[in-house]
N, C-alpha and C positions, 0 to 999 in steps of 0.2 A: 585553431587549436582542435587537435580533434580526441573526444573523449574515449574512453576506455569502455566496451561494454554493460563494464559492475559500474562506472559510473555513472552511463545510460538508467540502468536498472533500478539503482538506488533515487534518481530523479523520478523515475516513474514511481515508483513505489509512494516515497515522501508524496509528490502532489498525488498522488489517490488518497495517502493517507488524511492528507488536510482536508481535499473536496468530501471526504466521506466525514469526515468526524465534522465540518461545518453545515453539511446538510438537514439538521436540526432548526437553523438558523434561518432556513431558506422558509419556513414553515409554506411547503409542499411548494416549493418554487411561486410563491404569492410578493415576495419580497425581492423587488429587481437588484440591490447592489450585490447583495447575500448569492443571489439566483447566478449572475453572470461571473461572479469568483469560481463559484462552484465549476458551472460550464468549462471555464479557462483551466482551470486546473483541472480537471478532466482532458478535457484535450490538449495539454503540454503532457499528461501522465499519459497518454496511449500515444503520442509524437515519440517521447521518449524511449517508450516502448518499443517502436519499430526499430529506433535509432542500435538497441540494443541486441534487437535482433539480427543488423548484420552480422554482428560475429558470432552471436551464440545461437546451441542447438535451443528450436522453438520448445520444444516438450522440456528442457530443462530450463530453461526462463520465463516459461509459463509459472512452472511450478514454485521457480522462487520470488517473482513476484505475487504468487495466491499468498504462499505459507509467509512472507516478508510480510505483505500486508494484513494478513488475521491476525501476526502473531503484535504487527503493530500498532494496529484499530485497537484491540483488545486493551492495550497498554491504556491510550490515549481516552478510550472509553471509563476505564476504572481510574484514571490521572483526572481528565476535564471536568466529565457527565459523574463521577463517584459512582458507577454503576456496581450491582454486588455481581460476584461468579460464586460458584462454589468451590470448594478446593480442587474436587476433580477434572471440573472444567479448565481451570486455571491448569493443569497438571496438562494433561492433550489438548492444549493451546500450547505449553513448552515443548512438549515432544514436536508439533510441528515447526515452533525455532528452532531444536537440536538438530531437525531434520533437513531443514534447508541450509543450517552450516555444515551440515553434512555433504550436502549436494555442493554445494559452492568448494568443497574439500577435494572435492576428486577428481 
C-alpha cells in the first residue's frame, strides 16, 4: 500500500509529537524503557519524513512539519504537563496553525 505524502507527514509529525512530549519521562535519558520509546519514535518520525519527501517540495514540508509540530507540542503541553502561555503566546502559536493550513491550501 503505498501512502500519500500528507500521510507520510502527519506520521512524522504525530511520532515527533509523542517522543517530544514523553521526553520528561525519560528524565535526561537515565531511564531505559522511557529512553528507547523516545529514540524509536524519533527515528520512525524522520523515516517518515523522508518517505514524505518523495513527492513533496523540501522547503514546504519542512515547514509544515516545524509549524504542525509547535502548533501541536503546544496543545499537548497545556492538555498533559497543564503548562500556562499567555494569551499572546497562544495567539502566534495559532497564526502559525492558520499558516500551515495555508500552505497545505495552495
Amino acid at each position: 500500500m503505498q501512502l500519500s505524502s500528507n500521510t507520510w507527514l502527519i506520521l512524522a509529525v504525530s511520532c515527533e509529537i509523542i517522543a517530544t512530549g514523553l521526553l520528561r519521562r525519560t528524565h535526561c535519558f537515565t531511564v531505559v524503557s522511557w529512553s528507547l520509546l523516545c529514540v524509536f519514535l524519533y527515528a520512525l518520525s524522520h523515516y517518515s519524513f523522508s518517505q514524505a519527501l518523495e513527492k513533496e517540495n523540501l522547503a514546504v514540508a519542512y515547514a509544515m512539519w516545524c509549524g504542525l509540530g509547535i502548533t501541536a507540542q503546544t496543545v499537548f503541553s497545556l492538555v498533559v504537563y497543564h503548562e500556562q502561555m499567555s494569551w499572546f503566546s497562544m495567539l502566534l502559536v495559532g497564526v502559525i496553525g492558520v499558516s500551515c493550513v495555508l500552505l497545505n491550501l495552495q
